[in-house]
C-alpha positions in Angstrom: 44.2 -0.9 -55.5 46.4 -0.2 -52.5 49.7 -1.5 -51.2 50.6 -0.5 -47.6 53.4 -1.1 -44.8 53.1 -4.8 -43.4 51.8 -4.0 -39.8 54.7 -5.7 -37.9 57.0 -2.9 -39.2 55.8 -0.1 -37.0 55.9 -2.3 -34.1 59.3 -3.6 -34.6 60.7 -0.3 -34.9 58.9 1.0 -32.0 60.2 -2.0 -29.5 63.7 -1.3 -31.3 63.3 2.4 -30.0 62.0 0.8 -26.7 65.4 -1.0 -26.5 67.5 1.6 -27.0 65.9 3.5 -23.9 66.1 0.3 -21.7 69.7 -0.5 -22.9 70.4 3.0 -22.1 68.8 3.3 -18.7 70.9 0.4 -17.9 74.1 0.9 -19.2 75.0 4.3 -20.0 75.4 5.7 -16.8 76.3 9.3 -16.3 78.0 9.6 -19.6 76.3 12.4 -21.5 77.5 10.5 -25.0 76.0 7.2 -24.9 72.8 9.2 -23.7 72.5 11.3 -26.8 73.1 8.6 -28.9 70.3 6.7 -26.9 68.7 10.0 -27.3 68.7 10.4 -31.2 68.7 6.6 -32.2 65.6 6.1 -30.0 64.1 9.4 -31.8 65.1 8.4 -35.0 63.5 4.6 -34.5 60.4 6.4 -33.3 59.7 8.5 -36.0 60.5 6.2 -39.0 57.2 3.8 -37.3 55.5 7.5 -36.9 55.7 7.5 -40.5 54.7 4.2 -41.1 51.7 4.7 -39.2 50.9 7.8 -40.4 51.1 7.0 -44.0 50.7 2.9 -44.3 49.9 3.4 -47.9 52.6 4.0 -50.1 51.0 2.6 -53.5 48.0 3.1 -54.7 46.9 3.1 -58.2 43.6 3.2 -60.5 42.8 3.2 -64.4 43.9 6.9 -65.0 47.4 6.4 -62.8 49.5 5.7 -59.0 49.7 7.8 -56.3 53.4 7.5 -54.3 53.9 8.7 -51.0 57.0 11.2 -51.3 58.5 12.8 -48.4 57.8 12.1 -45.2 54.3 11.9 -45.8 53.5 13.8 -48.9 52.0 12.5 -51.6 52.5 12.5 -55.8 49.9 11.7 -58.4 51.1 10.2 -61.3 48.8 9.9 -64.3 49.7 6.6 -66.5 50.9 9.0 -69.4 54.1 10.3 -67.0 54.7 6.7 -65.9 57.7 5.9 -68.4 58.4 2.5 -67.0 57.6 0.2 -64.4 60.0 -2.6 -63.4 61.5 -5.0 -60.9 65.1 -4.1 -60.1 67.0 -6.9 -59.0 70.8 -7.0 -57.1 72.8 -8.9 -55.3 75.7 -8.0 -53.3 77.5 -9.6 -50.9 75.1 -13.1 -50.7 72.2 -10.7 -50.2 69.5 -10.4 -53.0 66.8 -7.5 -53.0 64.0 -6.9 -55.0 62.5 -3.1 -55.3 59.8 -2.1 -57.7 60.8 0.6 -59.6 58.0 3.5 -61.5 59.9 5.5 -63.5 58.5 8.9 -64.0 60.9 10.8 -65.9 62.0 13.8 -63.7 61.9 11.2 -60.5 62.3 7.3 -60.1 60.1 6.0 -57.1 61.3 2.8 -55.7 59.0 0.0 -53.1 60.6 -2.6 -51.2 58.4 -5.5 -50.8 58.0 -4.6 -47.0 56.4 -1.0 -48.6 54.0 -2.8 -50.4 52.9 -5.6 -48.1 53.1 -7.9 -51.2 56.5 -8.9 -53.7 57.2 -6.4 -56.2 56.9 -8.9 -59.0 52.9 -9.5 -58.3 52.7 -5.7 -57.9 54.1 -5.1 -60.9 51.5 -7.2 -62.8 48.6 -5.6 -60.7 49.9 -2.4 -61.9 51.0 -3.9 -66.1 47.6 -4.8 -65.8 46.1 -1.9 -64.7 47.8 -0.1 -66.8 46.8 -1.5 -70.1 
């Protein structure tokens, strides 16, 4: 089983970089400042999609254990043995709710946002209770 990036994430941050260029053709001017933050938020919009395109999965998972993309685009196996918990974490602040699904491995906690997985957390987390009975 897999769980990847929704598509419409990489596009949205590559038309937010987009915007940030545009916005910065037309109103920064000559001044060096708002160029270099142009400069480094349009970077730094480009390369978070690069990474989303470059590594869509960021769950997978089998019988013997999950594999988490850590990094950039690196990669960790974890065999079910190493997995000491999986769960939903839930918070609310402000009048905003969130929902991550947590795998806690012990020396690391690895935590997926439902826009990771392409699906909730909470019918990932079966898939993966599941799987890992």
């Amino acid at each position: 089983m897999q769980w990847r990036v929704k598509p419409v994430l990489p596009v949205t941050k590559l038309m937010g970089a987009v915007a940030v260029v545009v916005l910065a053709v037309a109103f920064a001017g000559r001044d060096p400042v708002r160029w270099t933050l142009a400069v480094v938020v349009g970077s730094g919009l480009a390369l978070w999609a690069l990474r989303d395109l470059l590594v869509p999965v960021r769950l997978a998972a089998d019988t013997d254990g999950v594999t988490v993309v850590t990094g950039f685009a690196g990669r960790r196996r974890l065999p079910w043995p190493q997995v000491e918990r999986l769960r939903v974490d839930r918070t609310s602040r402000r009048g905003l709710s969130s929902e991550l699904l947590e795998i806690d491995a012990g020396d690391a906690i690895y935590l997926f946002s439902a826009h990771e997985l392409g699906a909730l957390p909470e019918d990932v987390l079966a898939e993966l209770t599941a799987l890992r009975i």
